[in-house]
C-alpha positions in Angstrom: 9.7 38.2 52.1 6.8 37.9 54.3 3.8 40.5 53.7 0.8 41.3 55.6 -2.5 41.6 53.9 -4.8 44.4 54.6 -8.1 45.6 53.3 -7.6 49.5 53.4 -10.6 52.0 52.9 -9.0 53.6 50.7 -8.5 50.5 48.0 -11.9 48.5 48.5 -11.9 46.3 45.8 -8.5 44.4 46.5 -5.8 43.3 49.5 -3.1 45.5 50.1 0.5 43.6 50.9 2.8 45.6 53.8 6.2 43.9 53.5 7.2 43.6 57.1 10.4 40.7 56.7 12.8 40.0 54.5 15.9 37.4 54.2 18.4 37.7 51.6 18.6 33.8 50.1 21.5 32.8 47.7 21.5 29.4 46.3 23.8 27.3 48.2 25.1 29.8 50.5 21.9 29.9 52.7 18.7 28.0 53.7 15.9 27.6 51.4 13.8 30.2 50.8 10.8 27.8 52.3 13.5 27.5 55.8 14.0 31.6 55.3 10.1 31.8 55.0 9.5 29.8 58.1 11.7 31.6 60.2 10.1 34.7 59.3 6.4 33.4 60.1 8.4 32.2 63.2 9.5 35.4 64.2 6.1 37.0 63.6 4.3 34.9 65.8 7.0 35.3 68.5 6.0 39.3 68.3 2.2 38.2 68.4 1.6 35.4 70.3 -2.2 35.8 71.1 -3.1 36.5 67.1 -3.9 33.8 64.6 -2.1 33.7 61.8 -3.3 32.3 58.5 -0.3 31.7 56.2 -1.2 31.4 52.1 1.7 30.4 50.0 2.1 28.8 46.7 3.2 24.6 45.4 6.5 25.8 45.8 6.9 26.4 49.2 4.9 22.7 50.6 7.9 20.8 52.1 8.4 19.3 55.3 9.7 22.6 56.8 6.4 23.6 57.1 6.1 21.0 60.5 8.2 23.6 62.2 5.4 26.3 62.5 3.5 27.1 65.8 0.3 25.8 66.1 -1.3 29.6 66.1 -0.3 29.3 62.4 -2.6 27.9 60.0 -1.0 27.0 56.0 -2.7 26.9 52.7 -0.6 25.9 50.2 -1.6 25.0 46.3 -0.9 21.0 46.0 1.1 19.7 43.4 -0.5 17.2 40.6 1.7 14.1 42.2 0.8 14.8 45.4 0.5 11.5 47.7 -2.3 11.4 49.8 -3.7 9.0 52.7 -6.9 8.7 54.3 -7.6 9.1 57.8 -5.9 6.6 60.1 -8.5 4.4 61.2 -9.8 3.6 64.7 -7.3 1.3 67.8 -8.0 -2.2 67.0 -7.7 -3.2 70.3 -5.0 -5.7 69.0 -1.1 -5.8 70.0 1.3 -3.5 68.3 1.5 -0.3 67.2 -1.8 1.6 65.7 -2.0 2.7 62.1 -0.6 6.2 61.7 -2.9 6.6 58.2 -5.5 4.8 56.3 -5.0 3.2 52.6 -3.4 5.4 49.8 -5.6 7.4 47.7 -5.8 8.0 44.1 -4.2 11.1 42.5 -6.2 14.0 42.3 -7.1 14.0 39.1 -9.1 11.0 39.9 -10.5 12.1 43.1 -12.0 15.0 40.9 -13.6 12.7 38.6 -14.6 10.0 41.3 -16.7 12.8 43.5 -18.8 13.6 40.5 -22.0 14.4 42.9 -20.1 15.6 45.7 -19.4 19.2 43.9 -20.9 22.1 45.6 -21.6 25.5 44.0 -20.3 28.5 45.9 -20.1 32.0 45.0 -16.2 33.4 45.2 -14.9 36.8 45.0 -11.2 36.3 43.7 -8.7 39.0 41.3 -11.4 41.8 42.0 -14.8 39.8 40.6 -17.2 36.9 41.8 -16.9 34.0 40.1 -19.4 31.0 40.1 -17.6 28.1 41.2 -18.0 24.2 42.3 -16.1 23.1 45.4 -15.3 19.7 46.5 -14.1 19.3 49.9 -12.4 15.9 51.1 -10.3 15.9 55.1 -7.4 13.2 55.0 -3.3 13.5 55.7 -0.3 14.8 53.0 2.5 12.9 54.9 4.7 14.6 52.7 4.5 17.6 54.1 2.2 18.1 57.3 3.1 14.7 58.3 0.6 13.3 60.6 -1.6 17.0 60.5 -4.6 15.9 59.4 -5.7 18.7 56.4 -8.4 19.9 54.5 -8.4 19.2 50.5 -10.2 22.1 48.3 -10.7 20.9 44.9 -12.1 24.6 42.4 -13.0 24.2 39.3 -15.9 26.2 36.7 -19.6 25.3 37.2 -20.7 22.6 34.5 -17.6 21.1 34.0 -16.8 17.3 32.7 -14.0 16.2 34.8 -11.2 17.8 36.3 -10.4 20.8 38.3 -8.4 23.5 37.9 -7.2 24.7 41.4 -6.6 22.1 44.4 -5.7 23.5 48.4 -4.5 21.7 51.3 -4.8 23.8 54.5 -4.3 23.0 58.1 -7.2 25.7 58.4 -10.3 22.4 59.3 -12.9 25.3 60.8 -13.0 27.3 57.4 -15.0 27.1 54.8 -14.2 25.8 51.2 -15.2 29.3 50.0 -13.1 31.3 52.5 -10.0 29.2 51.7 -10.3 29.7 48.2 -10.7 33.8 48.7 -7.6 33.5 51.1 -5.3 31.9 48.8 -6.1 34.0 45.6 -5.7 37.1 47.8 -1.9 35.8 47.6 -1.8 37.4 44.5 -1.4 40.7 46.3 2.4 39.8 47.0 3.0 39.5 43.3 1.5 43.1 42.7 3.6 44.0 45.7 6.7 43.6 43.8 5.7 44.9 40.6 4.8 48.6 42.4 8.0 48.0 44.9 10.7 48.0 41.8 8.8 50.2 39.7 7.2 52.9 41.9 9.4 53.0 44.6 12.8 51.4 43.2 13.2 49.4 45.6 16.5 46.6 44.3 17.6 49.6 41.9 20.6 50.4 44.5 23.8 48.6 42.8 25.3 47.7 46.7 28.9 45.8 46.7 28.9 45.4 50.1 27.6 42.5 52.3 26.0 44.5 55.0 24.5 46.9 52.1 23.2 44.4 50.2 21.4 42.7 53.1 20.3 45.9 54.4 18.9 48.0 51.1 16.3 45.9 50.2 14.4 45.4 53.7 14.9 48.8 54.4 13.0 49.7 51.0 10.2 47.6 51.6 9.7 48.8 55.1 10.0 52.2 53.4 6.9 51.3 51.3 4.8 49.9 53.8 5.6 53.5 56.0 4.4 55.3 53.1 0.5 53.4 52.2 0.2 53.5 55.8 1.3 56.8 56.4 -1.5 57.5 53.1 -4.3 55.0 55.1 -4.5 57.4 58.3 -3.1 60.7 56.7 -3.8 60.8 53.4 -6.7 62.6 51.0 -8.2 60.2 48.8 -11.0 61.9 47.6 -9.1 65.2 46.7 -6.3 63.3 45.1 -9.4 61.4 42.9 -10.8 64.9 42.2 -7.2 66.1 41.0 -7.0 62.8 38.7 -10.1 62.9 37.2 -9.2 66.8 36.5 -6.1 66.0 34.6 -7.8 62.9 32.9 -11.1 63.2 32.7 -11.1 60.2 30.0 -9.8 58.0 32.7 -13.9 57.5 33.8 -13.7 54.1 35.1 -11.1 55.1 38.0 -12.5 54.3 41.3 -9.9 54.4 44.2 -6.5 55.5 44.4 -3.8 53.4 43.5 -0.5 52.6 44.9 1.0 55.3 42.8 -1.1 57.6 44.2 -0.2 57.3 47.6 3.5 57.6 46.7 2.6 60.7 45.0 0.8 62.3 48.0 4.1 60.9 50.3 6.6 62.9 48.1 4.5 66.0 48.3 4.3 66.3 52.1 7.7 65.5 52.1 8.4 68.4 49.9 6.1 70.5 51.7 8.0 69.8 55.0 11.5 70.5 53.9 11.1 73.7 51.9 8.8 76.6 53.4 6.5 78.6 51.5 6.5 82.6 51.4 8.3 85.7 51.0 12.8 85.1 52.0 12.8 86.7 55.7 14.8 89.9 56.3 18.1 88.8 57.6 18.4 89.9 61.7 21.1 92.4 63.2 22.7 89.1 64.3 22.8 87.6 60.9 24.3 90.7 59.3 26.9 91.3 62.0 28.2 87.3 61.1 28.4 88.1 57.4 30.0 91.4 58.2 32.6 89.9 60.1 33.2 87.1 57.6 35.4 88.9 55.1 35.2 91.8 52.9 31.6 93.2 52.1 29.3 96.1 50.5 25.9 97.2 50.4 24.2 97.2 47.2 20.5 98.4 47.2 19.9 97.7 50.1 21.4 94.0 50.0 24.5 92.7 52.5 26.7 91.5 49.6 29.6 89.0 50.4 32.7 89.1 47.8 34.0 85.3 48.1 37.4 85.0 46.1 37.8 82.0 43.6 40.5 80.7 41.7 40.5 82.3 38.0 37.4 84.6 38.8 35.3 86.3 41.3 31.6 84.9 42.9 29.5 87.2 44.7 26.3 85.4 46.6 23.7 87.7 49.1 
């Protein structure tokens, strides 16, 4: 699934995923979900050609396939512990033969950490709803593995005053951000995870029990469009300082509410739904045409005032007005 994160008025204090693409992936059957992801981010930027596109996605999804993206797309990806880095490749020689496509091998991360003991930089980082003090080390060389000759940008995160170590490392193709921004970026990934919880749970989406092949490709994207219809139907249509009123009516020991959740929104969507398919008010008076139909129908009497129609059934009789 790809998603599109979105900072919505009416939820300030966190990103908002829209699902916009899905592929169904079955183990040996189809690509890998990194090929399925690729082709989505593909398609994407075929629809947008003149936007950038700033891709965050987690240790599992850094392979090779990655090479395949346009160069509007920019990736940051959590690095593995093993990964194998290289520095730079260094300057022409001016000698015969082929130039150096990298520089010498560095150590493993682990040890970069602890070698750029005075290179740590303290940052302030808003991440899972809070700032956070933080110390960044930032270091630019090439992850063959997987961008190939890219050059990339290396973010090493870890808490202020710490020994040795680091507790979050990023590679991103991303060179003009900052160490702070990328960091923000990729923990806003945790949006898609929250995604899925309120998908399934709020909005069923994956409850159908398809047997099909078409149905079972088709359900699932079609829910998670569904859901992205309905928080933005809620972002330009909806009410959300009535619906916080109502809330805090019902549970006014729910103080610490702010905004309107997800649930919320699917609330307010099923109303106006409910609102536009049934009419409020007094039953009209049936017209002269209306009567004449029912009269001709089949047999018929008046009773106070109401057109009765006698409908025979097998083993007992049903009258309806």
């Amino acid at each position: 699934m790809i998603g599109i994160l979105v900072r919505l008025p009416v939820v300030p204090h966190r990103h908002v995923c829209l699902p916009v693409l899905a592929r169904l992936w079955c183990p040996k059957r189809t690509a890998t979900r990194l090929e399925l992801g690729v082709e989505l981010v593909r398609l994407l930027a075929e629809r947008y050609p003149t936007r950038r596109i700033h891709l965050a996605c987690d240790a599992a999804y850094a392979g090779k396939a990655l090479r395949a993206l346009p160069e509007q797309v920019t990736v940051t990806v959590r690095m593995r512990a093993d990964a194998a880095l290289f520095q730079l490749p260094p300057p022409p020689t001016g000698r015969p033969g082929r130039p150096r496509s990298r520089g010498d091998r560095l150590p493993e991360l682990i040890v970069i950490a602890a070698l750029t003991a005075t290179g740590w930089q303290h940052a302030l980082v808003c991440r899972y709803g809070r700032t956070d003090p933080v110390e960044l080390a930032v270091l630019r060389c090439l992850w063959p593995g997987v961008f190939g000759p890219r050059p990339v940008k290396v973010v090493l995160v870890r808490p202020p005053g710490a020994a040795d170590g680091y507790d979050l490392a990023l590679a991103t193709t991303d060179l003009d951000a900052s160490a702070a921004e990328l960091v923000v970026r990729y923990t806003a990934r945790w949006s898609i995870e929250v995604c899925f919880e309120e998908a399934r749970q709020l909005a069923g989406v994956g409850q159908a029990r398809n047997r099909t092949r078409r149905a079972v490709e088709r359900t699932v994207p079609f829910g998670l469009a569904c859901f992205s219809l309905a928080i933005v139907w809620y972002a330009v249509c909806g009410q959300p300082t009535h619906d916080l009123a109502s809330h805090r009516t019902r549970a006014p020991w729910y103080a610490t509410k702010q905004a309107v959740s997800v649930a919320d929104m699917l609330a307010a969507f099923r109303r106006a739904l409910i609102a536009a398919e049934y009419r409020a008010g007094q039953p009209l008076e049936p017209t002269s045409t209306e009567i004449l139909e029912v009269q001709a129908a089949g047999p018929r009497r008046i009773y106070e005032g109401r057109l009765i129609q006698r409908r025979a059934w097998p083993g007992r009789r049903h009258e309806t007005a």
